[in-house]
N, C-alpha and C positions, 0 to 999 in steps of 0.2 A: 753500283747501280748505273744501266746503260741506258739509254734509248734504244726500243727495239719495234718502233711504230712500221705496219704496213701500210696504214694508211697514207693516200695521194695528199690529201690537206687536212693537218690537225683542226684546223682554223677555219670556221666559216668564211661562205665568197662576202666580199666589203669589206672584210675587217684593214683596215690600216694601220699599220706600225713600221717604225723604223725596223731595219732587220737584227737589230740585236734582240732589242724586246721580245720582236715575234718567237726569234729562237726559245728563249726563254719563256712565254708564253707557251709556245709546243713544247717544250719539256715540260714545264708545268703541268699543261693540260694531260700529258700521257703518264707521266709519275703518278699523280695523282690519281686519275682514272683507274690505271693498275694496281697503285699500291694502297692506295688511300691518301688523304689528306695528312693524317695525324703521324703516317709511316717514315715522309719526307721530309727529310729537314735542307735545310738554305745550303747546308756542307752537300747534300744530296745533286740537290738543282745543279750547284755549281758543279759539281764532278761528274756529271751528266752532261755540261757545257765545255769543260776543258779550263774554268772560270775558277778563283778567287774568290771565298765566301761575299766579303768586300763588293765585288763587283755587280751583284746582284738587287744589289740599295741601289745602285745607279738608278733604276727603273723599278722598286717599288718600295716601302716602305718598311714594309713586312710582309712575311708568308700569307696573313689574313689577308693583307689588302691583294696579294695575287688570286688567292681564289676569291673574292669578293669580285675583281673585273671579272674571270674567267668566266664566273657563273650568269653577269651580270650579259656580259658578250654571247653566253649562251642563249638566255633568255628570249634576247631580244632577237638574236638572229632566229630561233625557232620562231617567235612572233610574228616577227616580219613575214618569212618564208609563208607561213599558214596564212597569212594578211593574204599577200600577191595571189595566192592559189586561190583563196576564194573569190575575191575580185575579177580572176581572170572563168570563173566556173558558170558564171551564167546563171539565172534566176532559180533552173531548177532545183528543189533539197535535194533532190538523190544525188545529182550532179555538183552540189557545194557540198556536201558529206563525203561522196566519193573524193574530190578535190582536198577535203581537209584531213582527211584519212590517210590520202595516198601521199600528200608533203608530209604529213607528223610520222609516218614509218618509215620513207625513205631518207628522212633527215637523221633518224637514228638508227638508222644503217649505214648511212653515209660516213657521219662522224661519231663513230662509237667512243671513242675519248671522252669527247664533249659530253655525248651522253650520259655518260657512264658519273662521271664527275655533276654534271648539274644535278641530277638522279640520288646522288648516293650520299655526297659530301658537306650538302649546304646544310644540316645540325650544325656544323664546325663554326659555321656566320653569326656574330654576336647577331641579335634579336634583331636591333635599326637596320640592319644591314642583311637579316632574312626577311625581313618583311619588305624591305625595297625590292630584294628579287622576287618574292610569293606575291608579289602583285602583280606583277607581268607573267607569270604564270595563270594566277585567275582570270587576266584579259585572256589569254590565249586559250584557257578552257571556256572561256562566255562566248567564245567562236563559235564551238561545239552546241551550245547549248542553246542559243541564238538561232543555228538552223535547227535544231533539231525543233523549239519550240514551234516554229513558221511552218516546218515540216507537220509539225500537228494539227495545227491551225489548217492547213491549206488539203488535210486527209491524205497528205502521201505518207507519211509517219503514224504506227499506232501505239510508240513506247507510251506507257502512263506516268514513267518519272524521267526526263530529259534530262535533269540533274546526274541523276546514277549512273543514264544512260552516256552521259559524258563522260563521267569518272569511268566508266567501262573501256570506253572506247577508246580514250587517253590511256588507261595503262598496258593496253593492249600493247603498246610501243613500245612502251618502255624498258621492258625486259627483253627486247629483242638483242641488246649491245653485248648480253651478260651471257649468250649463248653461242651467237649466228657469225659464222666465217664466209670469208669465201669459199671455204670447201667444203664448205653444208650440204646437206641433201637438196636444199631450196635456193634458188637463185635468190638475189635480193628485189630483181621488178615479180619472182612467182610469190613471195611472201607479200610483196605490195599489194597486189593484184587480191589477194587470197585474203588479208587483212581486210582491205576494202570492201570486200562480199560480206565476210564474218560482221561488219559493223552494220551494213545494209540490213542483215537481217535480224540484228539484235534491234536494228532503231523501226522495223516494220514487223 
């Protein structure tokens, strides 16, 4: 089992780690994402690094606690990222939906690993430790649901369930990692662009 990522950065921008870690982190996160959680083992990681079963407890504990940070690093960097964009979008709803549409599909275009693994694998997280990530998932859907609500209030929006309407519009991304190349028929800003319409008129 090799590394075979095209991806510029496994790893979201801030993330900080010494460069072993990170290694191992990006193998994590691409093993994983591709093969599954359950498919990789520690012998795996390590023969993916060049590494020493042994060497791999240097920096974590067990295979759980690595995908427990990855997920965890995912979360939050999707959160963030959605935070900043609406902040920077201005008071309008169409222009904070557009803003939080256009970060939550470009981020899962960007790093489809990350994706692909937050998305698929966290059943594997004992319960304490799914529910610490599925909480900064429901911050990051109360974004969604937030403007769309003020969007109703204020008559630029005529969804009648915000709630569904969020769960819509969210998983509209999500499935993007399990399809989309570089050598799609759709560029990744024509699918952003095209996303953010498709949400505009589900929420009006």
């Amino acid at each position: 089992m090799t590394l075979d990522s095209t991806e510029t950065s496994l790893l979201p921008p801030g993330v900080e780690l010494p460069p072993a870690k990170r290694r191992l982190f990006e193998a994590a996160m691409e093993l994983f994402g591709r093969d599954g959680y359950h498919a990789v083992s520690i012998r795996d990681l390590a023969t993916a690094l060049g590494q020493q079963p042994s060497a791999i407890y240097f920096h974590v504990e067990s295979k759980q606690q690595l995908l427990f940070e990855l997920a965890l690093m995912g979360h939050r960097a999707h959160f963030d990222t959605l935070r900043d964009a609406l902040m920077d979008a201005g008071a309008d709803p169409h222009e904070q939906l557009r803003a939080l549409v256009a970060a939550h599909v470009r981020g899962h275009l960007t790093y489809p690993s990350m994706a692909r693994l937050t998305n698929r694998e966290l059943r594997a997280l004992p319960p304490d430790e799914l529910q610490t990530v599925l909480a900064i998932r429901t911050s990051t859907e109360q974004m969604f649901i937030d403007v769309l609500d003020r969007g109703v209030r204020l008559g630029a929006f005529n969804t009648t369930d915000t709630f569904l309407a969020a769960k819509a519009i969210g998983a509209m991304g999500v499935r993007l990692p399990e399809w989309w190349t570089t050598d799609s028929p759709r560029t990744l800003e024509q699918i952003v662009d095209s996303y953010v319409e498709f949400a505009l008129k589900l929420a009006t």
